[in-house]
SENU-730630 format. One line per field, with one value per atom (N, C-alpha, C): residue number from 1; atom name; y negated, x, z negated. Coordinates in steps of 0.05 Angstrom, whole numbers, plus 5000, padded with zeros to 4 digits. Example, Ala and Ser with C-alpha at 12.3 -4.5 7.8 and 13.67 -1.06 7.14 Angstrom:
i 1/1/1/2/2/2
at N/CA/C/N/CA/C
y 5114/5090/5066/5045/5021/4999
x 5264/5246/5264/5257/5273/5258
z 4844/4844/4844/4858/4857/4843
//
This chain:
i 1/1/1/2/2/2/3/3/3/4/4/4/5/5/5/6/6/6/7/7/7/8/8/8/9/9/9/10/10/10/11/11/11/12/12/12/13/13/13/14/14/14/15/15/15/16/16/16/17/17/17/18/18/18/19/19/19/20/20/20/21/21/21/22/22/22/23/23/23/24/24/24/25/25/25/26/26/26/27/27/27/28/28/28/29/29/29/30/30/30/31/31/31/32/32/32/33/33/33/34/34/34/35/35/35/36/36/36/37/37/37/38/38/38/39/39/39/40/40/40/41/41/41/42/42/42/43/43/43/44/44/44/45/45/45/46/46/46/47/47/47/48/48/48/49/49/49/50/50/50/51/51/51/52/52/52/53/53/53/54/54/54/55/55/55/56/56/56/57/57/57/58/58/58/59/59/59/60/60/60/61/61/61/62/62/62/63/63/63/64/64/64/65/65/65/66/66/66/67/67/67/68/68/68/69/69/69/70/70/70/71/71/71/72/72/72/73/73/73/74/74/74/75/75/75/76/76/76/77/77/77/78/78/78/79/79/79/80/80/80/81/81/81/82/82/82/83/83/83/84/84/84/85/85/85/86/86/86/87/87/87/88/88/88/89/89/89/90/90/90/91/91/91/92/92/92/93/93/93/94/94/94/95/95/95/96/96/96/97/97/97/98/98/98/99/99/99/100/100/100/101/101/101/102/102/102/103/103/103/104/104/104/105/105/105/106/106/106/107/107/107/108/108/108/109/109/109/110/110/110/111/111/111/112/112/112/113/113/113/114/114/114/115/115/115/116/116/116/117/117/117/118/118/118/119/119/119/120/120/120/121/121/121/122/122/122/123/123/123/124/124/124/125/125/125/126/126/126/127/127/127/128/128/128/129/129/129/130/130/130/131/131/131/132/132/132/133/133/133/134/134/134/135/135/135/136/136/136/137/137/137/138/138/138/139/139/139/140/140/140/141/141/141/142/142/142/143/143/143/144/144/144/145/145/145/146/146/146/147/147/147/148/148/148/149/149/149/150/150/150/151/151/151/152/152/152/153/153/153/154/154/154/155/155/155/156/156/156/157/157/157/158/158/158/159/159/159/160/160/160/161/161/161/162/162/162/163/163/163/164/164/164/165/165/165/166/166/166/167/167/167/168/168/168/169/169/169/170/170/170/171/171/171/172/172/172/173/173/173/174/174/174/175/175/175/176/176/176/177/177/177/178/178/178/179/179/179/180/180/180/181/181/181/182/182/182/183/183/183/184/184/184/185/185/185/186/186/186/187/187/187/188/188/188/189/189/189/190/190/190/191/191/191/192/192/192/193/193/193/194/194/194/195/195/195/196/196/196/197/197/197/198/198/198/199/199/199/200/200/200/201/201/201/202/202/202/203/203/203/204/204/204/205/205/205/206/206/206/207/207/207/208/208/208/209/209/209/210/210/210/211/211/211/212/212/212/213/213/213/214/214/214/215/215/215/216/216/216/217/217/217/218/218/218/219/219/219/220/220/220/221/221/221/222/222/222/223/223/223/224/224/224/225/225/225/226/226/226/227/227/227/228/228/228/229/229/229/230/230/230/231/231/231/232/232/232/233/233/233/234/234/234/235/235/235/236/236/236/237/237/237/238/238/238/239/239/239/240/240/240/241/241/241/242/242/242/243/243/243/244/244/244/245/245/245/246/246/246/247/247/247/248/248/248/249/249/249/250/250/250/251/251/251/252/252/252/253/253/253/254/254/254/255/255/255/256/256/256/257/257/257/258/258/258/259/259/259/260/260/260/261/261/261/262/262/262/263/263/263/264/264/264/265/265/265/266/266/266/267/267/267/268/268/268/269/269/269/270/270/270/271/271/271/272/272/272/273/273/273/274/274/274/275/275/275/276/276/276/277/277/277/278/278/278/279/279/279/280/280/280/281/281/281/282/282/282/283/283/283/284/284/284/285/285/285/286/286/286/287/287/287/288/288/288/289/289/289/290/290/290/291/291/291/292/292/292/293/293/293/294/294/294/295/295/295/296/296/296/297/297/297/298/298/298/299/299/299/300/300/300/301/301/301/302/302/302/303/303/303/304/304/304/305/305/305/306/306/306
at N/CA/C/N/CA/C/N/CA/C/N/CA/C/N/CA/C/N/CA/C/N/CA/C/N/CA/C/N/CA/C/N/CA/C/N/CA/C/N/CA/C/N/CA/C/N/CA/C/N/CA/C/N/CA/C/N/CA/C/N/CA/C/N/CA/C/N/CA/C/N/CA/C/N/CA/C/N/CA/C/N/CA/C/N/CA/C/N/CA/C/N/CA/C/N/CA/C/N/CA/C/N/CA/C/N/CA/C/N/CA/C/N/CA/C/N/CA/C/N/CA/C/N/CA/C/N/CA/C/N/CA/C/N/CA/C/N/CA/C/N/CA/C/N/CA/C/N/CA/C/N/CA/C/N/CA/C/N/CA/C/N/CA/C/N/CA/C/N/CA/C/N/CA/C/N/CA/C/N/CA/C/N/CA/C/N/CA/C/N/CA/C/N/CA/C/N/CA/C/N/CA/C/N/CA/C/N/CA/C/N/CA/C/N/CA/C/N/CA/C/N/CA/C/N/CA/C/N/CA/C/N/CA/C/N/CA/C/N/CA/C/N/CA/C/N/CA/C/N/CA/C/N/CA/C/N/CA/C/N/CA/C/N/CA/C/N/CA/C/N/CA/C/N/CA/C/N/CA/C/N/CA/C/N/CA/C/N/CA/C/N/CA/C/N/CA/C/N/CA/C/N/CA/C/N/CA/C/N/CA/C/N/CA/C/N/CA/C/N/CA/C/N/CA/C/N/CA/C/N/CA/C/N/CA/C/N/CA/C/N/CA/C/N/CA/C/N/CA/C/N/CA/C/N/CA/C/N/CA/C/N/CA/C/N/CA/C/N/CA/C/N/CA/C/N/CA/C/N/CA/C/N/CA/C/N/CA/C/N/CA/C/N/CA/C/N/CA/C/N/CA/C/N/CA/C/N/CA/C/N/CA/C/N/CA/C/N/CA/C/N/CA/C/N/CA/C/N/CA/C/N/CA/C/N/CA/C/N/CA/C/N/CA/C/N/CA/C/N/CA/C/N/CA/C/N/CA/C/N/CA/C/N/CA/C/N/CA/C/N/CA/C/N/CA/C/N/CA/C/N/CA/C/N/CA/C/N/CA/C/N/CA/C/N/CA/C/N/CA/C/N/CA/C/N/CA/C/N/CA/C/N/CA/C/N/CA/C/N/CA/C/N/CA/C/N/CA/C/N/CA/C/N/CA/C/N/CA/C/N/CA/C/N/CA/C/N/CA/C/N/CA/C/N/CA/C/N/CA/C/N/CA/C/N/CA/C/N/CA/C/N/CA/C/N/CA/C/N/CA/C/N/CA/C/N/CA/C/N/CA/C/N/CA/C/N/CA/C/N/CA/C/N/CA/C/N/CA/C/N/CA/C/N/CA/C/N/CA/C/N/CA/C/N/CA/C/N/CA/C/N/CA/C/N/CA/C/N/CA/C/N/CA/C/N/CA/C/N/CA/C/N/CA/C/N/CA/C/N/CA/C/N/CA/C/N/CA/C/N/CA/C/N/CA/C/N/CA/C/N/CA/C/N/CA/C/N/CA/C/N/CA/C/N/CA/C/N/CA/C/N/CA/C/N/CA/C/N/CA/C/N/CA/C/N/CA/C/N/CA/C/N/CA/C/N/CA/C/N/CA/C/N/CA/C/N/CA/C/N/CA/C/N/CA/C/N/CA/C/N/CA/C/N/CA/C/N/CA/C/N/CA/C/N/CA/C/N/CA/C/N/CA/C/N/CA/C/N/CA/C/N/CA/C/N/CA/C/N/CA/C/N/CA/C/N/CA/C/N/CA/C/N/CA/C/N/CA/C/N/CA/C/N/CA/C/N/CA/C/N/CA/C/N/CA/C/N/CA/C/N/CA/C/N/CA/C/N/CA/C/N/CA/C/N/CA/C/N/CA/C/N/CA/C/N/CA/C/N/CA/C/N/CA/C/N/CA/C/N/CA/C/N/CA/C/N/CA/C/N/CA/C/N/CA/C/N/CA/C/N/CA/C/N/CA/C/N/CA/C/N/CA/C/N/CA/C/N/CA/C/N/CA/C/N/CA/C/N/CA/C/N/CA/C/N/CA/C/N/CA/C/N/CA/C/N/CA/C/N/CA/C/N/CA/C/N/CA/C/N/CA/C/N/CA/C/N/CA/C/N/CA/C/N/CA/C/N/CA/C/N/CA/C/N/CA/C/N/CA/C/N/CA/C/N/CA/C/N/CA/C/N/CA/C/N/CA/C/N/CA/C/N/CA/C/N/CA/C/N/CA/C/N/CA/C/N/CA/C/N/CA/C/N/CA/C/N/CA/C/N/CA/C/N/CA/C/N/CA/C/N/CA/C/N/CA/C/N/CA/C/N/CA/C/N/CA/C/N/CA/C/N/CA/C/N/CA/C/N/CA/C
y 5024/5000/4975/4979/4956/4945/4971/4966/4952/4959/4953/4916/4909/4884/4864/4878/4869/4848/4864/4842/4823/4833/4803/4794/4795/4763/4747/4765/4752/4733/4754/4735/4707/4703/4692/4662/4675/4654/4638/4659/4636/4622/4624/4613/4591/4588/4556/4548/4561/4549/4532/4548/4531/4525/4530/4496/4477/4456/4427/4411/4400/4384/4359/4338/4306/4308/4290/4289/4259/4244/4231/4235/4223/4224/4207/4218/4204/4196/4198/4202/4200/4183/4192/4207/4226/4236/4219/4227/4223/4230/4214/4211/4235/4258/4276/4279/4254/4261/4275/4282/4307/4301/4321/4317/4318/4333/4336/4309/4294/4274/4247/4258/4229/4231/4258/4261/4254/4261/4250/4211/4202/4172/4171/4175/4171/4166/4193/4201/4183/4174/4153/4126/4109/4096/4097/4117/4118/4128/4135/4133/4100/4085/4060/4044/4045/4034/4042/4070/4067/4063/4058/4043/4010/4004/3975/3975/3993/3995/4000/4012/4021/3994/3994/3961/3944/3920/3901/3886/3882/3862/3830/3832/3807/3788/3751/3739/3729/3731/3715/3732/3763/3783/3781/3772/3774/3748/3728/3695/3699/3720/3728/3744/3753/3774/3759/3729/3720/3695/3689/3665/3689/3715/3727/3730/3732/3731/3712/3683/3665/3651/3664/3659/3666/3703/3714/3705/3694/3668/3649/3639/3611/3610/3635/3644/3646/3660/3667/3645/3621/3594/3604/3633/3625/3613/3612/3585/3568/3545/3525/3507/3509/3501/3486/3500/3491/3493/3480/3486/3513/3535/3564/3543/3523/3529/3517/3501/3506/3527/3549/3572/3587/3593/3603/3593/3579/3555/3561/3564/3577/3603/3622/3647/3649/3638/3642/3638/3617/3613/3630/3639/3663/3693/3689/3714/3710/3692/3690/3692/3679/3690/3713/3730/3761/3770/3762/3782/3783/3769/3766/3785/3796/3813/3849/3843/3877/3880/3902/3910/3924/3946/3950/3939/3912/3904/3895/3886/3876/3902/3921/3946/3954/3954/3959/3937/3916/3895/3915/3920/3925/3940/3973/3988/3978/3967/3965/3954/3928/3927/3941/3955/3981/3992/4006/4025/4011/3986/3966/3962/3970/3961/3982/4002/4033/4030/4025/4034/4023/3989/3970/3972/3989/3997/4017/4033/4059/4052/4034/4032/4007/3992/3973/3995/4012/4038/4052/4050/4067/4042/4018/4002/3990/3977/3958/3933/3933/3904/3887/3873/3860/3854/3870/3859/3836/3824/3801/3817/3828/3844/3861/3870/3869/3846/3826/3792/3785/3790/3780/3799/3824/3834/3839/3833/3835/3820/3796/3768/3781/3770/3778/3807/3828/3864/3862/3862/3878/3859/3829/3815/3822/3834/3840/3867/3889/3912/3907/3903/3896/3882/3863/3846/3869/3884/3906/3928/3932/3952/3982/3984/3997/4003/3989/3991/3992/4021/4026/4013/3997/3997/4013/4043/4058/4067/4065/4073/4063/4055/4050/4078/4064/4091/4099/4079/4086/4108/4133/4144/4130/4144/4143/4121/4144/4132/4115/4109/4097/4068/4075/4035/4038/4055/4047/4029/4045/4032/4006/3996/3978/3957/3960/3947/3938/3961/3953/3931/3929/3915/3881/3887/3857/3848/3867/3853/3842/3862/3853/3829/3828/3798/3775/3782/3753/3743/3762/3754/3755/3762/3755/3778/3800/3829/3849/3833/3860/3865/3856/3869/3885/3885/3894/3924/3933/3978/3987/3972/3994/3986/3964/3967/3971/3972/3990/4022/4018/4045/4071/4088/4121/4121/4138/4133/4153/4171/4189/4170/4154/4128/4122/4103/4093/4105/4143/4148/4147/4157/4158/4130/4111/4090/4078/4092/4082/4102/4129/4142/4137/4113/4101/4076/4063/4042/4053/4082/4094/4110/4115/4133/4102/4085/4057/4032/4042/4011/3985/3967/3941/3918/3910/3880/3855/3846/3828/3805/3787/3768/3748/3742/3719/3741/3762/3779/3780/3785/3794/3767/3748/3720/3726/3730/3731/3742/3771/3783/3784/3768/3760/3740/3724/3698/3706/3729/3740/3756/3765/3783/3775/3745/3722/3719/3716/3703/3724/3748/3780/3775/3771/3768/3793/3815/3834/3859/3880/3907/3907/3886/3884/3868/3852/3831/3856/3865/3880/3901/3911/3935/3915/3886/3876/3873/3865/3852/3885/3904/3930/3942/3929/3940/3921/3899/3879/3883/3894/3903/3933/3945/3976/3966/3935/3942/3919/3904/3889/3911/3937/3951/3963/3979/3996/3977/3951/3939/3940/3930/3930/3957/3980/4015/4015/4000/4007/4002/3967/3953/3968/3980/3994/4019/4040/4049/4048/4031/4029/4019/4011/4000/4026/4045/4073/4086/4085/4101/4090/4062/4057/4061/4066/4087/4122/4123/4153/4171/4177/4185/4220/4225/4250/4246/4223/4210/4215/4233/4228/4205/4189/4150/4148/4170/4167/4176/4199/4206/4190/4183/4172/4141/4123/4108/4104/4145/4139/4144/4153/4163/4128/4114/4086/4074/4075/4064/4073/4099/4108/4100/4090/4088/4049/4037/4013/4008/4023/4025/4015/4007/4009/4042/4047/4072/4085/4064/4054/4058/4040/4055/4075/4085/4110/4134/4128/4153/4151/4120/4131/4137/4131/4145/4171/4182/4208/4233/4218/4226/4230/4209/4202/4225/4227/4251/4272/4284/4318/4316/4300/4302/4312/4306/4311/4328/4333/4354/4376/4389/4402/4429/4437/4455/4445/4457/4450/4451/4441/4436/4417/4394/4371/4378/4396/4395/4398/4407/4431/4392/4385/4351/4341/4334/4309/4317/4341/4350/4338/4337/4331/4303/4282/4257/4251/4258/4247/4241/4278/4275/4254/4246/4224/4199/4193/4165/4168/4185/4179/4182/4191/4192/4164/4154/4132/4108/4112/4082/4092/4109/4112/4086/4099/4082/4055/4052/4023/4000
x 5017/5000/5017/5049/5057/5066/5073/5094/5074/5042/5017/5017/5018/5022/5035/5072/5085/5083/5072/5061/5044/5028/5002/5020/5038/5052/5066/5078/5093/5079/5050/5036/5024/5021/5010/5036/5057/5088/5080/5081/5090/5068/5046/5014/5019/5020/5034/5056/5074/5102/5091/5079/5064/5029/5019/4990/5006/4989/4992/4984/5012/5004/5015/5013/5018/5054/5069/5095/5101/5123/5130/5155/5162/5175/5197/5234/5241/5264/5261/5271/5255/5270/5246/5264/5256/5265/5286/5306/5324/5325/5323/5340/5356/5353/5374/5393/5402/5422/5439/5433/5451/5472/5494/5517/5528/5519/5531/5518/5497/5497/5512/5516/5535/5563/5577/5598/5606/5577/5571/5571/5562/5563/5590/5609/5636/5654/5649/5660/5658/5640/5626/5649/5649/5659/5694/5705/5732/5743/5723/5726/5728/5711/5707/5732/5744/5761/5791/5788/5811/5808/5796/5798/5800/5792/5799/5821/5849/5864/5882/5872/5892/5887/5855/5861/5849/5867/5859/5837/5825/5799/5806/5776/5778/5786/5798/5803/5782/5754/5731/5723/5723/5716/5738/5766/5788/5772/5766/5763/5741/5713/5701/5704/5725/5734/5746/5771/5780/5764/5743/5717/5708/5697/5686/5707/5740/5749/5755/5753/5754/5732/5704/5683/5685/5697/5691/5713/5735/5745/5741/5734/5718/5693/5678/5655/5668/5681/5703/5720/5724/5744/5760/5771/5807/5817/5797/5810/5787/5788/5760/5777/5781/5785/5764/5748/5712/5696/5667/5640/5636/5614/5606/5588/5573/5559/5576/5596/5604/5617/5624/5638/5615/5588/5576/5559/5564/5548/5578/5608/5610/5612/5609/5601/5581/5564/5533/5546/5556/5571/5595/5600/5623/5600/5584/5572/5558/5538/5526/5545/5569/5594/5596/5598/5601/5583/5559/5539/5527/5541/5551/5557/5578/5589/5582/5566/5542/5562/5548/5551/5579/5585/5601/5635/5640/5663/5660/5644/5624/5617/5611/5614/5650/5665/5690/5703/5698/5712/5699/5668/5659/5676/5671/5685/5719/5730/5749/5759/5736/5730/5721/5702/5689/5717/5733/5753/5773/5777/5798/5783/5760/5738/5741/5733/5732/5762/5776/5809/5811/5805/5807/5791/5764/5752/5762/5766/5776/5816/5820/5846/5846/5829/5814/5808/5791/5778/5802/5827/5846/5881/5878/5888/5879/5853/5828/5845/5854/5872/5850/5837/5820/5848/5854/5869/5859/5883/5864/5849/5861/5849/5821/5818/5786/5768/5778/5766/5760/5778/5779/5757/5756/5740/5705/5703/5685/5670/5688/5685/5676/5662/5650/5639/5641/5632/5645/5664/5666/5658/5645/5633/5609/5596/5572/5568/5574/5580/5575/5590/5595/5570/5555/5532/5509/5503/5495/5489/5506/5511/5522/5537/5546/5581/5589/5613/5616/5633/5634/5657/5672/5702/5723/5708/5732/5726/5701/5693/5671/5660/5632/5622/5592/5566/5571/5571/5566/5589/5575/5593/5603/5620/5630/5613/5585/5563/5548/5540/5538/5545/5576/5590/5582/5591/5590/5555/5541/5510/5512/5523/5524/5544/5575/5578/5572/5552/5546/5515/5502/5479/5495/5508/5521/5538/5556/5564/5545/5527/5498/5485/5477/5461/5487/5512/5526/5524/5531/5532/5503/5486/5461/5445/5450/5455/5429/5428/5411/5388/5377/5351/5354/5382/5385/5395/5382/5383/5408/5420/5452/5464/5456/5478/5465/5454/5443/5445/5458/5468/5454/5463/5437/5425/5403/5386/5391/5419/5427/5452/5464/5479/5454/5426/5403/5404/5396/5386/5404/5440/5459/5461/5447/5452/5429/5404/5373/5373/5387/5400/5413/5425/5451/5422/5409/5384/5368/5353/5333/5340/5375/5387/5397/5403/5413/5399/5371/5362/5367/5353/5365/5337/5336/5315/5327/5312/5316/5335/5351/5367/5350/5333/5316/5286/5291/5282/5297/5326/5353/5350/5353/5355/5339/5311/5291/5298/5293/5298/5323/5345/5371/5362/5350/5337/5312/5296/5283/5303/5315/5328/5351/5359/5370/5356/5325/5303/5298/5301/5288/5295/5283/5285/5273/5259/5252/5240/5231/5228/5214/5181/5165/5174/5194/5198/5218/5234/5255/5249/5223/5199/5193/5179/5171/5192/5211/5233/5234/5243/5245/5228/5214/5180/5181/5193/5195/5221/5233/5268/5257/5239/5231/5206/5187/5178/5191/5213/5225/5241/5256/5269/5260/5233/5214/5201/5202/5180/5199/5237/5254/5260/5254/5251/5224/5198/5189/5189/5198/5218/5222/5240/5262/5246/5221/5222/5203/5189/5173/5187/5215/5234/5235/5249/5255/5235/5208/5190/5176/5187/5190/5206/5227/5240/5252/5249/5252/5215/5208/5180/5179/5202/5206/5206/5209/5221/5187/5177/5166/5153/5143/5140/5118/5091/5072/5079/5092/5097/5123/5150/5154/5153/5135/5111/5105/5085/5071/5091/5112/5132/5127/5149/5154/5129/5109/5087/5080/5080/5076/5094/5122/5154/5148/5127/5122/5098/5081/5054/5036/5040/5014/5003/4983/4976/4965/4938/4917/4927/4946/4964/4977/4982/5004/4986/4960/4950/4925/4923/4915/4943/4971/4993/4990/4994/4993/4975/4945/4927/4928/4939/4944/4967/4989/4999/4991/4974/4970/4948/4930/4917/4931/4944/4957/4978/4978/5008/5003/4978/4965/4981/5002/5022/5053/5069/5092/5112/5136/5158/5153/5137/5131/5099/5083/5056/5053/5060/5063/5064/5091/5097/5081/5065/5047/5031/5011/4991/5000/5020/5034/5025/5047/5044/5020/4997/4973/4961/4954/4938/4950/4982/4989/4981/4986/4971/4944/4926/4894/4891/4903/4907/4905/4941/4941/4926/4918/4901/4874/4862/4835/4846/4862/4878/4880/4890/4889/4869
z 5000/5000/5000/4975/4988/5020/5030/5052/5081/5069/5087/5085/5063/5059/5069/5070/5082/5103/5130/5143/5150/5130/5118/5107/5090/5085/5103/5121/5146/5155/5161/5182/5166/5135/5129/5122/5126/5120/5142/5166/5187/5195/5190/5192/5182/5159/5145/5149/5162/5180/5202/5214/5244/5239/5225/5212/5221/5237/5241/5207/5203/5181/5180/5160/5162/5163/5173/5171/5184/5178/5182/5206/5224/5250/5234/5247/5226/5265/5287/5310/5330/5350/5376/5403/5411/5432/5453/5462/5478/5507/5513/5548/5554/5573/5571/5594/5604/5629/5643/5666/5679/5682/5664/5677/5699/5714/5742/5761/5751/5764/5751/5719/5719/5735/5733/5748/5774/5793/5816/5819/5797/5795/5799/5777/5767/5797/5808/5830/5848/5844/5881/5865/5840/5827/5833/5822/5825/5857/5877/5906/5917/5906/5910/5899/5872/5868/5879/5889/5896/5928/5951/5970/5964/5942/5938/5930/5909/5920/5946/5960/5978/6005/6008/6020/6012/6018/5997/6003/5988/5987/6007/6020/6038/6016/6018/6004/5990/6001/5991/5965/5964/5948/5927/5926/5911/5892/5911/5895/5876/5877/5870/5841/5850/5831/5811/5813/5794/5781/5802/5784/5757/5766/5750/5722/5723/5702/5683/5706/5684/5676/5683/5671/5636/5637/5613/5596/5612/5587/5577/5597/5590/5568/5564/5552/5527/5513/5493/5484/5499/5491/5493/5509/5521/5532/5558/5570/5576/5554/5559/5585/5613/5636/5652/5656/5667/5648/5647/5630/5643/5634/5640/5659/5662/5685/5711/5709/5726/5754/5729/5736/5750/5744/5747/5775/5781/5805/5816/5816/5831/5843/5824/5826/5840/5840/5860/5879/5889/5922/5930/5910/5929/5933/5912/5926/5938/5945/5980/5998/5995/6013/6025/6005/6007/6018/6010/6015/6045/6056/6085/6100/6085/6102/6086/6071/6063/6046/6019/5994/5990/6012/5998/5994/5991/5985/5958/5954/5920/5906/5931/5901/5898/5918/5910/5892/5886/5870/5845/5840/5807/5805/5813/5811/5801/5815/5800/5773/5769/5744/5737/5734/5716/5710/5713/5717/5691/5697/5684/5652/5658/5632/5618/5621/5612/5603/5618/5599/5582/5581/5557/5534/5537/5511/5503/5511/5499/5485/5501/5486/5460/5464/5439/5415/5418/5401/5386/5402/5391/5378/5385/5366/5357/5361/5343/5358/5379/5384/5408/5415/5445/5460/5477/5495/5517/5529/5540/5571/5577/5601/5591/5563/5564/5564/5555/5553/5575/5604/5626/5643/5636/5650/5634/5609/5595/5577/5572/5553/5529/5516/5490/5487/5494/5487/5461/5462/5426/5407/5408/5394/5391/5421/5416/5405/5419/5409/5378/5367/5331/5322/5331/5328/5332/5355/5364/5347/5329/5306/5320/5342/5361/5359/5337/5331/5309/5299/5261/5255/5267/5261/5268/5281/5288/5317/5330/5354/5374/5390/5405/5399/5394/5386/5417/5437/5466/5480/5495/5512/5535/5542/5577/5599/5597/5616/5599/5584/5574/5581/5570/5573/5610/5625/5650/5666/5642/5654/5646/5617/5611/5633/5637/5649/5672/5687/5711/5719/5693/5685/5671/5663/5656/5689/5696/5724/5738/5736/5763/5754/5730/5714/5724/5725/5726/5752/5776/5796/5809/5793/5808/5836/5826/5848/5829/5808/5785/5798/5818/5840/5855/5862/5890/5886/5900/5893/5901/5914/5915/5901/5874/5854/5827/5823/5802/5803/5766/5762/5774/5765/5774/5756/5760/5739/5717/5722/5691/5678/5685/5677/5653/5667/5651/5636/5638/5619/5591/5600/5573/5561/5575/5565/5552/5552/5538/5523/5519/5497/5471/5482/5457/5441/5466/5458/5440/5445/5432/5396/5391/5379/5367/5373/5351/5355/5353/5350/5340/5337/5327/5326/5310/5316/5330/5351/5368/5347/5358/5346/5332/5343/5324/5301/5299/5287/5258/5274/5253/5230/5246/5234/5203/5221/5200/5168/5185/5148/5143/5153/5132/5111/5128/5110/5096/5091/5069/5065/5064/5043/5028/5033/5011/4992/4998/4977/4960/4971/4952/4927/4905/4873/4855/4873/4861/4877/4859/4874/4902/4890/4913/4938/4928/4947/4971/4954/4971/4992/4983/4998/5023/5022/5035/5063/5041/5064/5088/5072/5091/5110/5102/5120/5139/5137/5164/5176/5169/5185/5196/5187/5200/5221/5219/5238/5255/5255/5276/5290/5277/5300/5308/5300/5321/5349/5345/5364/5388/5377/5395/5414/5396/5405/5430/5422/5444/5462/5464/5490/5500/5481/5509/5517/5506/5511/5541/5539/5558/5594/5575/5599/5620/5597/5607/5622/5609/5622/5658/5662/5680/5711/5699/5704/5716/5695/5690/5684/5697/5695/5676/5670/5661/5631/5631/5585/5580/5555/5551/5528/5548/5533/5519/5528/5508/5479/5479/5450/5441/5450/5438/5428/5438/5434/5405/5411/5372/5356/5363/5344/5328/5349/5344/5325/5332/5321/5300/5301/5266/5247/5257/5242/5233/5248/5243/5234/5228/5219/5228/5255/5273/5269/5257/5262/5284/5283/5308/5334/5338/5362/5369/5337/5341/5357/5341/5343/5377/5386/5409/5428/5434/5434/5439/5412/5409/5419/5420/5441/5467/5477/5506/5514/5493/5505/5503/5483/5484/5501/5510/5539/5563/5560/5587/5589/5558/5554/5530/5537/5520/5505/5524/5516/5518/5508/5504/5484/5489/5468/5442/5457/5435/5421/5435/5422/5394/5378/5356/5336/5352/5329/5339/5358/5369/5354/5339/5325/5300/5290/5262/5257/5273/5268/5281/5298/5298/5277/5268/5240/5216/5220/5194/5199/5233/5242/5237/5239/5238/5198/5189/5158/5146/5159/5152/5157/5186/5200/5172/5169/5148/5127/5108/5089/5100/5112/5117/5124
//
């Protein structure tokens, strides 16, 4: 009789292992990029830079290339030489220049910055020193980085592809190209790089402002709860930014759920839980069903309570 039992308890363990019950989401799903297509990026990248070594860039694409460096000095006060908008007004006119004669000589200049960039972080990471050749090709990154909360002191949170999506979204915003589809990253670049966004959030800068300046005033327990509850829902709001950036995107991220994740982690419930709806409609089986049942029932719990 006992040994009959046996597996009524099994079955009755894992019954309450897998019951849908209330839980709190303490993560939201990640971006999972193919390696073999970031490799494929890389590849097309260090093909590119090295024909811009081997021949040399027309002179208009060179002049291009050195406005862009002494922009990111001039940005930094290394070399206060020009105002930034001057530099930048002429940056616009070398690249209508260029864009004259079609993309790819403007993608062989990035590329070679990209290349020059990538060395100088990773060798920054390993003496803590800003060399001036990351300044020249990057201006302020490891200011921001650090502001960012993306830098512990001993490494970038960011991978490989990562910094590469990044620098290729700051090159494109300077020179004014960030529309244009042959220079925007791949979209598994995006994703390792809305990976590092989704995995280290942050509240917007005039967010940050905020609760530094409540959390000077904090004089006690309640006050200090308060202040936290507004630093947890200024970086979730910045999480769904991005996430909805991604889901634009990438049509594979799933954005409805992680959405309510976000929303339940900021106590919109209401939202979390039409969210959370919206995905098991449409995604009635799966890897995520099992949690989307979880944090529903805590969003529709909580929105009651509230």
């Amino acid at each position: 009789m006992w040994l009959a039992l046996v597996p009524i308890g099994v079955a009755i363990t894992l019954g309450l292992l897998l019951f849908p019950r209330q839980a709190l989401p303490d993560a939201v799903p990640l971006p999972m990029p193919d390696p073999t297509g970031l490799a494929r990026a890389a590849a097309v990248d260090h093909d590119l830079a090295e024909k811009a070594r081997r021949e040399s860039l027309p002179a208009n694409i060179r002049a291009l290339g050195s406005a862009l460096r002494e922009l990111h000095r001039v940005e930094v006060g290394a070399e206060p030489t020009r105002s930034v908008a001057q530099m930048r007004q002429a940056i616009d006119s070398l690249t209508a220049e260029a864009l004259v004669g079609g993309d790819e000589t403007l993608l062989r200049l990035r590329a070679v910055q990209l290349e020059s960039f990538l060395a100088e972080a990773r060798r920054f990471e390993a003496t803590r020193t800003q060399s001036a050749e990351l300044v020249s090709v990057a201006g302020g990154f490891v200011h921001s980085m650090q502001s960012e909360g993306w830098y512990d002191g001993r490494s970038f949170e960011a991978s490989d592809a990562a910094l590469r999506a990044m620098f290729k979204e700051m090159w494109n915003a300077v020179v004014g190209l960030d529309k244009r589809e042959s220079f925007r990253p791949s979209l598994d670049e995006e994703r390792a790089l809305y990976a590092l966004y989704l995995a280290h959030p942050h509240a917007a800068p005039a967010m940050r402002d905020a609760v530094a300046a409540a959390r000077r005033g904090a004089r006690d327990a309640r006050t200090c709860e308060a202040v936290a509850v507004l630093q947890r829902t200024a970086v979730e709001t910045w999480r769904i930014e991005r996430i909805s950036r991604l889901a634009a995107i990438d049509p594979q991220y799933p954005a409805a759920y992680a959405r309510g994740i976000a929303n339940l982690r900021r106590g919109e419930y209401a939202r979390a839980a039409d969210d959370l709806s919206a995905w098991l409609r449409d995604h009635p089986d799966g890897p995520l069903t099992l949690r989307a049942h979880n944090y529903l029932r805590a969003a529709v719990a909580a929105s009651r309570v509230q």
